[in-house]
Structure formats: C-alpha cells, structure tokens
C-alpha positions in Angstrom: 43.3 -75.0 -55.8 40.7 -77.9 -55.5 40.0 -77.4 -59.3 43.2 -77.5 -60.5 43.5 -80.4 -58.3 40.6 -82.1 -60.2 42.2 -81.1 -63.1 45.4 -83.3 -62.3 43.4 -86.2 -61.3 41.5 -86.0 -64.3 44.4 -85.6 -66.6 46.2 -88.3 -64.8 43.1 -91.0 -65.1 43.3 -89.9 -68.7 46.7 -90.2 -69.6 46.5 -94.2 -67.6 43.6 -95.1 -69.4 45.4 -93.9 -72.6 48.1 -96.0 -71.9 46.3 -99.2 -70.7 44.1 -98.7 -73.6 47.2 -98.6 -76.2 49.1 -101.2 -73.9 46.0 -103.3 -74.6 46.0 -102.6 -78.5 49.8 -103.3 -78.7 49.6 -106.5 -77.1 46.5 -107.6 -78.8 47.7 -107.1 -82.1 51.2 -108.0 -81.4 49.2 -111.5 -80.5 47.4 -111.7 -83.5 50.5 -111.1 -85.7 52.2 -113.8 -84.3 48.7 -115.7 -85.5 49.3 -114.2 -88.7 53.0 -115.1 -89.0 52.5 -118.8 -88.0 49.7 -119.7 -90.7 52.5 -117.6 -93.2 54.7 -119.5 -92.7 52.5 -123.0 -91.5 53.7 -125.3 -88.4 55.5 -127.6 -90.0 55.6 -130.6 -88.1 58.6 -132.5 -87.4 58.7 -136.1 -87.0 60.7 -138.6 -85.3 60.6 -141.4 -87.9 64.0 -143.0 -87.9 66.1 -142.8 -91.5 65.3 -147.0 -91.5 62.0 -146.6 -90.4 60.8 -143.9 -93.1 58.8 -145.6 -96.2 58.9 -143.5 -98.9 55.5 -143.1 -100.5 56.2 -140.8 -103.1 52.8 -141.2 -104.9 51.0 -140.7 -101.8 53.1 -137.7 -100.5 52.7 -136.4 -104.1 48.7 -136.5 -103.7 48.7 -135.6 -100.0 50.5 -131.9 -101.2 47.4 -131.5 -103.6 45.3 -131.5 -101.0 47.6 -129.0 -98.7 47.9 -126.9 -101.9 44.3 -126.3 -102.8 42.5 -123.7 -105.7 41.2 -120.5 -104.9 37.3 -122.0 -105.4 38.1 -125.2 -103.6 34.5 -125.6 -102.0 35.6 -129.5 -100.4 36.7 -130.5 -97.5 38.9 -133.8 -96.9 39.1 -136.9 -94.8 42.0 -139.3 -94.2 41.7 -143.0 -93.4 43.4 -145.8 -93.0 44.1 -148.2 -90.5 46.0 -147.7 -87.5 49.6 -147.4 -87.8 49.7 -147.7 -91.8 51.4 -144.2 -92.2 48.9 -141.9 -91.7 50.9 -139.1 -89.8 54.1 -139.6 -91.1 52.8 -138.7 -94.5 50.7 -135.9 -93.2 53.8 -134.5 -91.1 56.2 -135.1 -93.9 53.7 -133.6 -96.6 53.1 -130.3 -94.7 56.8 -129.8 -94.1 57.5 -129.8 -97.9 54.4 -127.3 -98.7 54.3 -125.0 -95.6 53.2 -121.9 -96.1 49.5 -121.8 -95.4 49.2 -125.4 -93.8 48.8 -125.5 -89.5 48.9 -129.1 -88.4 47.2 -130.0 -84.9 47.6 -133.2 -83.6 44.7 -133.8 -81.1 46.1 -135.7 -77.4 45.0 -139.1 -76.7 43.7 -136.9 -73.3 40.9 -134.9 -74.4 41.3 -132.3 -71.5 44.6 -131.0 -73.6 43.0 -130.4 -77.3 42.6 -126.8 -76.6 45.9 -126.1 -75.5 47.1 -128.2 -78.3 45.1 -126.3 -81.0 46.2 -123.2 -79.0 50.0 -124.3 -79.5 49.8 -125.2 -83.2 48.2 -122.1 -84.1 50.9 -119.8 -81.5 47.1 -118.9 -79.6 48.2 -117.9 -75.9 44.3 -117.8 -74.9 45.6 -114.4 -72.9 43.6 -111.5 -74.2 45.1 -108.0 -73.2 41.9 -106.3 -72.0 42.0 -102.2 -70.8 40.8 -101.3 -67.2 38.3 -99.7 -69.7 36.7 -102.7 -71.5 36.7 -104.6 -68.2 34.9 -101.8 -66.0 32.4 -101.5 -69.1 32.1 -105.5 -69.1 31.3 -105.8 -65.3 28.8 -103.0 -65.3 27.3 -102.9 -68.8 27.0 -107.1 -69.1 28.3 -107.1 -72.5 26.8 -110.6 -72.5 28.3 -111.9 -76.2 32.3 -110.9 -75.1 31.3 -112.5 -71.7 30.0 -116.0 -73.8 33.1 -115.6 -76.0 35.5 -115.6 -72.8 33.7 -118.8 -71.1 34.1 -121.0 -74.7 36.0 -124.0 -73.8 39.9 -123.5 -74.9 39.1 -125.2 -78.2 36.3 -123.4 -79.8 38.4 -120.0 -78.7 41.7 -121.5 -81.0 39.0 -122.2 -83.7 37.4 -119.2 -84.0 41.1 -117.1 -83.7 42.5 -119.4 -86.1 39.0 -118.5 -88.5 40.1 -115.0 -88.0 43.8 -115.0 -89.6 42.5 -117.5 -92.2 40.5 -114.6 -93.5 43.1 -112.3 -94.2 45.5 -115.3 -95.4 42.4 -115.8 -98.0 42.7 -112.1 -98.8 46.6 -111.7 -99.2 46.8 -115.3 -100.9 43.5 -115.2 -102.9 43.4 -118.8 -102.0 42.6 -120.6 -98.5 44.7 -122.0 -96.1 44.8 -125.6 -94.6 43.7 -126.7 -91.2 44.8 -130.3 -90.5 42.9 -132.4 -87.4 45.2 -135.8 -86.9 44.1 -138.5 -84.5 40.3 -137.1 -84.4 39.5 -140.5 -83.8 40.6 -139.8 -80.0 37.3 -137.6 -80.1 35.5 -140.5 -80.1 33.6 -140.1 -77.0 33.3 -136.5 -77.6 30.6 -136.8 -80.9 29.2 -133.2 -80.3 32.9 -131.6 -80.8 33.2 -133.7 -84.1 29.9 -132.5 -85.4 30.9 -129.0 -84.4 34.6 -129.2 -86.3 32.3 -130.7 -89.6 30.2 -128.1 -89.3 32.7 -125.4 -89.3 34.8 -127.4 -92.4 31.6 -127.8 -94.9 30.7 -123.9 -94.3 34.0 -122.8 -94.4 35.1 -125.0 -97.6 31.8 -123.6 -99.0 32.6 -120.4 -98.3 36.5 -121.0 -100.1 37.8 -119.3 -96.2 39.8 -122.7 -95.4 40.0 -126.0 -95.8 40.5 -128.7 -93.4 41.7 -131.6 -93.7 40.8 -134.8 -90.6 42.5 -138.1 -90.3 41.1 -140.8 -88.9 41.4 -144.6 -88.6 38.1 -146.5 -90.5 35.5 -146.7 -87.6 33.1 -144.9 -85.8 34.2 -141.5 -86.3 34.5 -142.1 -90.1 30.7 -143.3 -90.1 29.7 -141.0 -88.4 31.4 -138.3 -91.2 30.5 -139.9 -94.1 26.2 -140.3 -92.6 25.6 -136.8 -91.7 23.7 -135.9 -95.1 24.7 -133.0 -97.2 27.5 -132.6 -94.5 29.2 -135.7 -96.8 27.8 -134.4 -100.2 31.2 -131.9 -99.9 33.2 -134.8 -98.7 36.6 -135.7 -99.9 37.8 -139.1 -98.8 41.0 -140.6 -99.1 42.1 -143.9 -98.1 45.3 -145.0 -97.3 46.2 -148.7 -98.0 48.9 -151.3 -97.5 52.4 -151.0 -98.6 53.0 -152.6 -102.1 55.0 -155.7 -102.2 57.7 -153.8 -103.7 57.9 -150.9 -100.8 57.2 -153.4 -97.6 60.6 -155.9 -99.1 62.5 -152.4 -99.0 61.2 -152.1 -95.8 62.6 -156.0 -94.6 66.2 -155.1 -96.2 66.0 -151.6 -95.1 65.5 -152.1 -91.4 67.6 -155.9 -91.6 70.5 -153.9 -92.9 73.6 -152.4 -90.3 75.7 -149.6 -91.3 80.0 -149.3 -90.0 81.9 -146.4 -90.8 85.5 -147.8 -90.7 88.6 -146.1 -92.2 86.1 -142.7 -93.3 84.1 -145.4 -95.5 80.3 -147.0 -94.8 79.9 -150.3 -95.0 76.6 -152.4 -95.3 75.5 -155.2 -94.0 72.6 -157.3 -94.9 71.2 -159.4 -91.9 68.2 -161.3 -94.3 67.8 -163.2 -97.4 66.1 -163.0 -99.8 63.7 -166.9 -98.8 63.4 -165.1 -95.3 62.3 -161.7 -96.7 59.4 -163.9 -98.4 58.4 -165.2 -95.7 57.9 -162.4 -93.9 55.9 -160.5 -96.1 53.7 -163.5 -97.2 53.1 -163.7 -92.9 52.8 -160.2 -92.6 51.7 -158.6 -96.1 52.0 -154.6 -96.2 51.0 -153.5 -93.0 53.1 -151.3 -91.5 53.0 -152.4 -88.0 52.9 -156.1 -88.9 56.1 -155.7 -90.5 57.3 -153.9 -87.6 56.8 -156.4 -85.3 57.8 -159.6 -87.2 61.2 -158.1 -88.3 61.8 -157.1 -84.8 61.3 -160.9 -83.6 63.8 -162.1 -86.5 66.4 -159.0 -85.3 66.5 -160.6 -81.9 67.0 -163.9 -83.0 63.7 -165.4 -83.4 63.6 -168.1 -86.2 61.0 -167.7 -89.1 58.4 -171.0 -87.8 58.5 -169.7 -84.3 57.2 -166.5 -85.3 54.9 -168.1 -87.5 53.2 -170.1 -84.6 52.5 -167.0 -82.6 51.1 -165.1 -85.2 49.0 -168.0 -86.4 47.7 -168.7 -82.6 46.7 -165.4 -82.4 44.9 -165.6 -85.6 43.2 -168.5 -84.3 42.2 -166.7 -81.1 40.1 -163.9 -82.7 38.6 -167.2 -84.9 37.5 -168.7 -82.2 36.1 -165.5 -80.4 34.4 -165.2 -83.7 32.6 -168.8 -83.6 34.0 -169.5 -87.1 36.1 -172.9 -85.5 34.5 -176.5 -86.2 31.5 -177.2 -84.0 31.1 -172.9 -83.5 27.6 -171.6 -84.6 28.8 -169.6 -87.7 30.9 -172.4 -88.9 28.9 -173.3 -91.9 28.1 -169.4 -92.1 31.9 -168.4 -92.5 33.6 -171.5 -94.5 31.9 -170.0 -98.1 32.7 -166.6 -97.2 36.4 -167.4 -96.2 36.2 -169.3 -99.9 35.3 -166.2 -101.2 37.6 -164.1 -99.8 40.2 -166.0 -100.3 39.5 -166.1 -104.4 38.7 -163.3 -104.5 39.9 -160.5 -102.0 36.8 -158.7 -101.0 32.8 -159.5 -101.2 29.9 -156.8 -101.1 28.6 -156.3 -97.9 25.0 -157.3 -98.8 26.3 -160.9 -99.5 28.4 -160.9 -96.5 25.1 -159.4 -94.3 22.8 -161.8 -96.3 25.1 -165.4 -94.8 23.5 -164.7 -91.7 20.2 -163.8 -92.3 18.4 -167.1 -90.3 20.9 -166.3 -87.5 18.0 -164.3 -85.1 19.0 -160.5 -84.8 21.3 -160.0 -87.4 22.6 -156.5 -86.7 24.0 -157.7 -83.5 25.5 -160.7 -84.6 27.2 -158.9 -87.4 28.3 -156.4 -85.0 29.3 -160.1 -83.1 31.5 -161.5 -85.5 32.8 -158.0 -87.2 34.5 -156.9 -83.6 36.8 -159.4 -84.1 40.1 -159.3 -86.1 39.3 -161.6 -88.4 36.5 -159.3 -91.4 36.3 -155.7 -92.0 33.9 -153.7 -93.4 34.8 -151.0 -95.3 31.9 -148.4 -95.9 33.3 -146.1 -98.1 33.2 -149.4 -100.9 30.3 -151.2 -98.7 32.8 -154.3 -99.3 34.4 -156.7 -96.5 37.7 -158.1 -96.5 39.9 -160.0 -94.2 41.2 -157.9 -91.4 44.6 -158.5 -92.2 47.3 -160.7 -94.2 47.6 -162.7 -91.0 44.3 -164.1 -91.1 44.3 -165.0 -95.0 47.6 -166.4 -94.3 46.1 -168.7 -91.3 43.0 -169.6 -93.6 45.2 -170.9 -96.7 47.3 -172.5 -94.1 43.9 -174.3 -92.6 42.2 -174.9 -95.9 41.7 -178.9 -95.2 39.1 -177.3 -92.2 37.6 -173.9 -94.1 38.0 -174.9 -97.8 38.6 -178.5 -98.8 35.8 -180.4 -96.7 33.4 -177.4 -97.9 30.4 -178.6 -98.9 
C-alpha cells in the first residue's frame, strides 16, 4: 500500500512538474513571438505634429528611409544631429512609419529611471520570465551564477540583449538586419557609461551585419563624446540635420498664418500674413524651426512685427553681454573681426576662431567662456564656428556702426 502510495506521489510530482515545465515553455515562447512579431512588423511611431505644423522634408525623409532600409553587408552604424527642436523626431517618427517592417523606435524619457521600461515597451519586452518550479529549485541550490547575473541586469541591458536575440533570426529570415533607433540619447547625458555601452554594442553588431542602430542626438557633449572614442567612430555614420530652406520656413509662415471654414460643404482659406510681413519674419527668425514657432505665434496674437523685433534683439543682446563681446567688455576687440567674418562669410575654421584669443591667459576656458553662450557654435563634425542662430546675425547687421563700421 505504502508503495503504491509512493507511486502516486511520484507520478503526481511528475505530471506538475511536466506541466509547470511546459507552462513555462508556452509562456516563454509565446513572449518571445510577440518579440518576434513586433520587429516584423516594426513600432511604428505615431506622432502628434499638427497638419499646419508638419514641414515636409521630402529630401530628408527620402535619405532618412536609406538608412532604416539598410544592405545585407551594411557594417556602419548612424548618428543623427541637429539642433534642438529643428525636426529631428518628427522625421525619424514619420520615416519609420513609411518603412516599418524591421525598424523599432525607442524614444529614451527625459527621467532616466524609465529607459528600461521604455525600451521594454518599444520592443513588447514584459521583463516577466516564466521560470518552472524546476529551473528555480536548481537556481537556489545549484547557484547557476550567469542566469542569476542575467536576472539582476538593470531593466535596460535585459531589453537590449532580448531585443539582440529576435534581431538574429530577423537577420536569418530577411538576410538583411534590422534597425534599432535611440531618440533623445542626449537625456543620457549624465549617464556616460550607458552611452559607451549602447556604442559598443552598435559598432560590434553593425560589424557583425546583426543590426543597425541608428542615435539622435542634439550637437553637444554626447555627440563628442561619439565621434572621440577611436575606431568606435572609424564605423561612424553622421548625419546632420540643418535649417529649413528659405523656401520651406515661408510655407511654414503661410501655412500656420492661414485659417480654414467649411461653409455650405465648401473650404475656405484665409491668409492672416503678407507677403512684407512674411519677410520679416524669416529674415528675424531664419529656418529654425522653433524660432519660427515662436515669432508667428507672437504675430497670431496680435503682436506687431517691431515689437517682436525688440525682444528678440534684447535677448540677443543679453547673451552678448554675458559673452563680454559689448563695448568696454574684455573680448570686444577679440570678437568685432570675427563677427566681420561671420557675417561675410557664414562660418570660420575653428583654429582661427581658437587662435583670436590666444593672449587671453587659459584659453580652453575662456573658449569654453564665450562658446556657452548663444551667440557662436562650434560645430566638430566640420571643426568650423558659426553664429548660433539667425537672431544673432540679424542683431549684429542691425549693430554694425558698434561691431563692423568703427572696426579698426
């Protein structure tokens, strides 16, 4: 009786642990088909750009699905730049909707705590592994220390490494890799060892054709930081996203200056701008996106055109100051021919820029001085320095009789 008993018991723990054990299998593979299914058919981000506030880039969007689209021997990985607000996202977003298959999009949180979940989310990653009463009995007692390490990864490294796994077998189906797309990884800023970690894992895996990724960043530290971490930047694609072309930021003006009626089952237009005011704006503005922005906002609530003009130019004259470039500041004489040359000529190598201040004591920090303010930007990618923006020529040309006419 007692070993028929034992029997039952025995059977019984077997038949459980056969059925935890394939409970454990269904649900893990259920979870990595759902992986599998999302990089199919990619995330496709949707974004919340009004109809008046879209700016068709059809070049740009053109070269952006190149890069989501990439050959089977692609061994390169890409960064996006550009300053803040220029467009960045909204072509990225717009861009992997038209390609999808094979493209995952995450967008990292301005709150670092959330980037796993986030990654999790784009890539349909629960981060709930279905583990038998089996595997767990042989993990407590048997210290299967690698499974253990792999559990305690932060959230993030666990979504990379799934999201690695299904990119394999995309790469096998598709015989070309997939696309991983990092927006915002500027946010990472404080975070320089997770940055390092993502480059590490794009240069091997573009090397090794598994998947590419793609990072978009504004021009700054992060970028630097990319582009001087030897032969991780000798497989370094950059791409640098500029201004809106006269042409596109006018559009913009009428676009966004222009109400729509529907009276009598017919649409009606209405332009609230002329053609003298649409000048003006851009020639205060120029093609920055959230330049634009603002100014037409200020002329749809009524503001006239010299009103707007005064605030922009006192706040141009602000970051002058703070820059010591005004009459009577140290780097007066210093700035007035570099404004000159700007202002012929649009852009001056950094060496010649770096070189004004030479016999100004510790040049690395006054550079760093005078560069943290909006009025000069170096770009690195062209080792060249521009004005920061069409404000600031605009205030100059305005104040040539102090930076240009009693230059001497």
């Amino acid at each position: 009786m007692l070993a028929k008993a034992t029997k039952l018991i025995v059977a019984g723990i077997a038949i459980f642990l056969s059925g935890d054990f394939a409970n454990a299998w269904y649900q893990n593979e259920y979870n990595k088909n759902l992986l599998k299914n999302t990089i199919e058919k990619g995330t496709q981000p949707v974004t919340d750009i009004l109809d008046n506030e879209f700016i068709p880039r059809p070049l740009l969007i053109k070269r952006f699905k190149e890069i989501l689209q990439p050959d089977k021997d692609q061994s390169f990985y890409h960064v996006i730049c550009g300053e803040k607000g220029i467009g960045k996202t909204t072509l990225a977003t717009v861009a992997s909707r038209e390609v999808g298959q094979g493209v995952i999009y995450v967008d990292v949180p301005e709150n670092f705590e959330f980037f796993g979940e986030s990654f999790g989310k784009a890539i349909n990653f629960t981060f709930k592994e279905k583990i038998s009463l089996l595997t767990r009995l042989k993990r407590k007692f048997l210290s299967e220390t690698q499974e253990k390490e792999n559990m305690n990864l932060p959230k993030w490294m666990r979504a990379k490494r799934a999201f690695e796994d299904v990119a394999q077998s995309y790469k096998v189906n598709h015989n070309k890799p997939s696309v991983i797309i990092f927006d915002n990884v500027d946010r990472l800023k404080n975070h320089p060892e997770i940055i390092d970690s993502l480059q590490d894992s794009a240069m091997k895996n573009a090397k090794q054709n598994k998947y590419i990724t793609v990072f978009i960043s504004t021009k700054g530290p992060i970028l630097e930081r990319m582009e001087s971490r030897g032969t991780l930047s000798q497989v370094l694609e950059k791409l640098e996203i500029g201004d809106l072309s006269e042409s596109e930021s006018k559009d913009y003006l009428i676009k966004k200056c222009t109400a729509e009626n529907l009276q009598f089952e017919e649409t009606t237009r209405k332009c609230m701008i002329n053609d003298d005011e649409v000048n003006k704006l851009y020639k205060l503005a120029g093609g920055r996106i959230l330049d634009l922005k603002r100014e037409v906002n200020k002329f749809l609530h009524g503001k006239i055109f010299e009103e707007t003009k005064k605030e922009v130019m006192d706040n141009v004259e602000n970051e002058v100051k703070a820059a010591h470039l005004f009459p009577n500041q140290k780097y007066y004489k210093i700035g007035k021919p570099i404004i000159k040359t700007l202002l012929n000529s649009k852009e001056m190598h950094y060496l010649d820029f770096r070189s004004a201040f030479y016999t100004i004591g510790d040049v690395e920090k006054v550079l760093e001085e005078v560069l943290a303010c909006n009025v000069f930007e170096y770009h690195p990618g062209k080792h060249i320095v521009t004005f920061k923006s069409p404000s600031v020529e605009y205030y100059f040309k305005e104040k040539s009789d102090v930076f240009i006419k009693n230059y001497v």
